[in-house]
C-alpha positions in Angstrom: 8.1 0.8 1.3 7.3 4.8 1.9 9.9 6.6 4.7 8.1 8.8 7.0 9.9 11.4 9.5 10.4 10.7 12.9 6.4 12.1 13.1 5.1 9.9 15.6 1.0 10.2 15.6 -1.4 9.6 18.3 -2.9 5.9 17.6 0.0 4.6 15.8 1.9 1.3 17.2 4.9 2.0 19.4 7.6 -0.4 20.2 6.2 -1.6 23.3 2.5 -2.0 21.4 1.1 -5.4 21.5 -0.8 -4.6 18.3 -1.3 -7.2 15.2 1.3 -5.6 12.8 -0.4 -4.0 9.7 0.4 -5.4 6.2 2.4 -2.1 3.9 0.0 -3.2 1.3 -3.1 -2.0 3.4 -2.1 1.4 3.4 -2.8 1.5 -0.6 -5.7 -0.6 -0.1 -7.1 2.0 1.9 -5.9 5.3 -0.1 -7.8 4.1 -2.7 -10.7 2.9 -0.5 -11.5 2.2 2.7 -14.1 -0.3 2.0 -11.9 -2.2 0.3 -9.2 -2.1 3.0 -11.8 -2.7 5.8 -13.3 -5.7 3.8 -10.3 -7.3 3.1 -8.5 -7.2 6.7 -11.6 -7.5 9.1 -14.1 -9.4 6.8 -11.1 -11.4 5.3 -12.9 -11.1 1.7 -10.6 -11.5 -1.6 -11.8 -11.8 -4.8 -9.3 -12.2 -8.0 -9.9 -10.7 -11.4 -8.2 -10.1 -14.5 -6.5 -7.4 -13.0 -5.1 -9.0 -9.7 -4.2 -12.2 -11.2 -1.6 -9.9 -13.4 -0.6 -8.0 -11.2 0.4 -11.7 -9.1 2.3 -12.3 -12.8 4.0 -9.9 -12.5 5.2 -10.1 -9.3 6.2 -13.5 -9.8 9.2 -12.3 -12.0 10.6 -9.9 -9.0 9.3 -12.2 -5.9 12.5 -13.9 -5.9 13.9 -14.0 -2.2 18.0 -13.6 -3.2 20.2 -11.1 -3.5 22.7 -10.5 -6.7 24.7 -7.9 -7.7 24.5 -5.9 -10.9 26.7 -2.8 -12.0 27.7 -2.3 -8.5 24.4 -2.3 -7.1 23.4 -5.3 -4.6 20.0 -6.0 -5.6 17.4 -7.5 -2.8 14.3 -9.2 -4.2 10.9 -9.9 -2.0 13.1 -8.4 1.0 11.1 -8.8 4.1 10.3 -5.4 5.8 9.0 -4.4 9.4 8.5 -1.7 11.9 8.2 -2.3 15.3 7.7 1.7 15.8 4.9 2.1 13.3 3.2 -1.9 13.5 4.1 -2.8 10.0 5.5 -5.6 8.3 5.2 -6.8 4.4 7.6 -7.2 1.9 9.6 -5.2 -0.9 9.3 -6.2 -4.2 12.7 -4.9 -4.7 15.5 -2.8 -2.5 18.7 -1.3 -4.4 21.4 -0.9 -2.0 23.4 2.3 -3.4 26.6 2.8 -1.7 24.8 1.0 1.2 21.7 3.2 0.9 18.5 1.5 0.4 16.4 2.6 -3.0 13.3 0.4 -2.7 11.0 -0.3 -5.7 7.5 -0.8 -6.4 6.0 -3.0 -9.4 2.7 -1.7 -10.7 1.2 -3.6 -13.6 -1.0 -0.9 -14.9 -3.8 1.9 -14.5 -6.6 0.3 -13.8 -7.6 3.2 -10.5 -8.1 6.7 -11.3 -4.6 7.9 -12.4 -4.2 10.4 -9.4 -5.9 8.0 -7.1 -3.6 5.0 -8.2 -0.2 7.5 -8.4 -1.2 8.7 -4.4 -1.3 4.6 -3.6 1.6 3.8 -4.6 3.4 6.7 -3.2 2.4 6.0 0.7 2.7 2.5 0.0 6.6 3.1 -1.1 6.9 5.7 1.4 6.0 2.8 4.5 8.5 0.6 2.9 10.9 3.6 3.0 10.0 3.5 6.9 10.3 0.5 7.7 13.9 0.6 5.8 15.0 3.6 7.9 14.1 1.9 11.2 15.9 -1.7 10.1 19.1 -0.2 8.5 19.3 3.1 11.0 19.9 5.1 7.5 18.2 7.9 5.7 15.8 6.6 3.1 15.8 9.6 0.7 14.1 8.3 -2.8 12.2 5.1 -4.3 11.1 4.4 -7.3 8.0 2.9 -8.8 8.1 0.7 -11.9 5.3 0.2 -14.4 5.5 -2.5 -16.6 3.2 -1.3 -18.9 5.2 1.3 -19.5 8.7 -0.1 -19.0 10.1 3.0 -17.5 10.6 4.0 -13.8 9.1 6.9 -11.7 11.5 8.3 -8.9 9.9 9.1 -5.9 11.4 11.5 -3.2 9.6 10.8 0.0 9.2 14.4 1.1 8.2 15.6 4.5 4.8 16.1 3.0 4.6 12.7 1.7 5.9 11.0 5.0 3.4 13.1 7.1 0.3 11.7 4.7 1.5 8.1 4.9 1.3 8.2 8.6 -2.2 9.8 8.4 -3.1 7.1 6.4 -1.7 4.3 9.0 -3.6 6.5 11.6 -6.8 6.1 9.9 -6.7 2.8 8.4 -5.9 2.0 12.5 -9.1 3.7 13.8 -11.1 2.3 10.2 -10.1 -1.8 11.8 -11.4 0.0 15.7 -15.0 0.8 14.3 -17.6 -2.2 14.5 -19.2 -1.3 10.8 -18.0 -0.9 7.5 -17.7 2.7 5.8 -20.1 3.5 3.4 -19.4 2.6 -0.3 -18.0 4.8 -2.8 -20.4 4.0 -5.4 -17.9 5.9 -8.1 -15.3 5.6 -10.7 -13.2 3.5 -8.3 -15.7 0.5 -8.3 -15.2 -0.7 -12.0 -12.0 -2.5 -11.9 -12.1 -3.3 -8.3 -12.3 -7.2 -7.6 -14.7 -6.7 -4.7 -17.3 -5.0 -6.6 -19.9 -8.6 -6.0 -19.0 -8.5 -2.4 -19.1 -4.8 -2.0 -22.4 -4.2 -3.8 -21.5 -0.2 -4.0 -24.8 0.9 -5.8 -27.1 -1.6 -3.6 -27.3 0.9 -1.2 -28.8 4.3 -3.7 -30.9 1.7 -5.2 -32.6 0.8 -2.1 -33.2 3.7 -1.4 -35.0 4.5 -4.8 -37.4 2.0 -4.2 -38.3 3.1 -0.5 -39.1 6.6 -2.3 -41.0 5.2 -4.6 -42.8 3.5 -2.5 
């Protein structure tokens, strides 16, 4: 997962927190929107489509919890990941130790979110596992990658001051998002086509109520 700096923000877990430890998956559930996120951890709503079922494929062939070495690089699959500093656990779907230096990466299947949308997701979510690495090893997390399989080819990732300080502004607001006692509104936009929680969601329900009270 992502590496943030030693930022720490107001409402994130500490170690002495008793809070529920967040899953590193939530934080791109919520960068890409926090309807989603907020129905899936405080309704507990999950719907599969074509697109999560192969993205669970294609896990599947990385989700392999052993470790093997290949051209001089130990290779962890599925490595669990945690920090108590931040309250997040999850797993990696793989971690590259290079010279003893953890190099997570992230499998993507394909583009199924807004290209910029889906690129920002899976940076933060990279950058927590880089975060959680850098508290469990005590080393500098510098780089990640993330791998598309439709594409076969790897995207480096540096995890930049920048990019650490968004990831913990989006662990800071997917914290106050699970505080609040209603859901945020939809986004009734390009986001809801592919998403497998569009029949639970009902994004448009709301615009089209709303018609009919003006037409009344």
């Amino acid at each position: 997962m992502d590496g943030e700096d030693e930022l720490l923000t107001e409402g994130l877990a500490d170690p002495g927190s008793s809070q529920e430890p967040l899953p590193i998956s939530a934080l791109a559930q919520y960068t890409y929107c926090p309807r989603r996120a907020a129905l899936i951890l405080l309704e507990g709503e999950w719907e599969d489509n074509e697109y999560t079922l192969r993205g669970a494929r294609a896990h599947e062939s990385v989700d392999l919890p052993e470790g093997l070495l290949r051209e001089g690089v130990w290779v962890e699959r599925a490595l669990p990941l945690w920090s108590e500093r931040l309250g997040l656990s999850g797993r990696a779907d793989v971690v590259e130790f290079v010279e003893g230096v953890p190099y997570p990466v992230e499998y993507k299947v394909g583009r199924r979110w807004p290209r910029e949308l889906a690129r920002r997701a899976a940076e933060v979510q990279l950058c927590a596992q880089a975060l959680c690495l850098e508290e469990m090893f005590d080393l500098s997390v510098p780089v990640g990658a993330i791998f598309s399989r439709t594409e076969g080819r790897r995207r480096e990732v540096a995890f930049t001051p920048e990019l650490r300080a968004a990831t913990l502004a989006t662990l800071e607001a997917l914290r106050a998002l699970l505080g609040q006692e209603r859901l945020p509104p939809p986004a009734a936009d390009a986001r809801c086509k592919h998403c497998s929680l569009l029949a639970v969601c009902m994004p448009h329900l709301p615009q089209a109520l709303k018609g009919l009270e003006n037409g009344l």
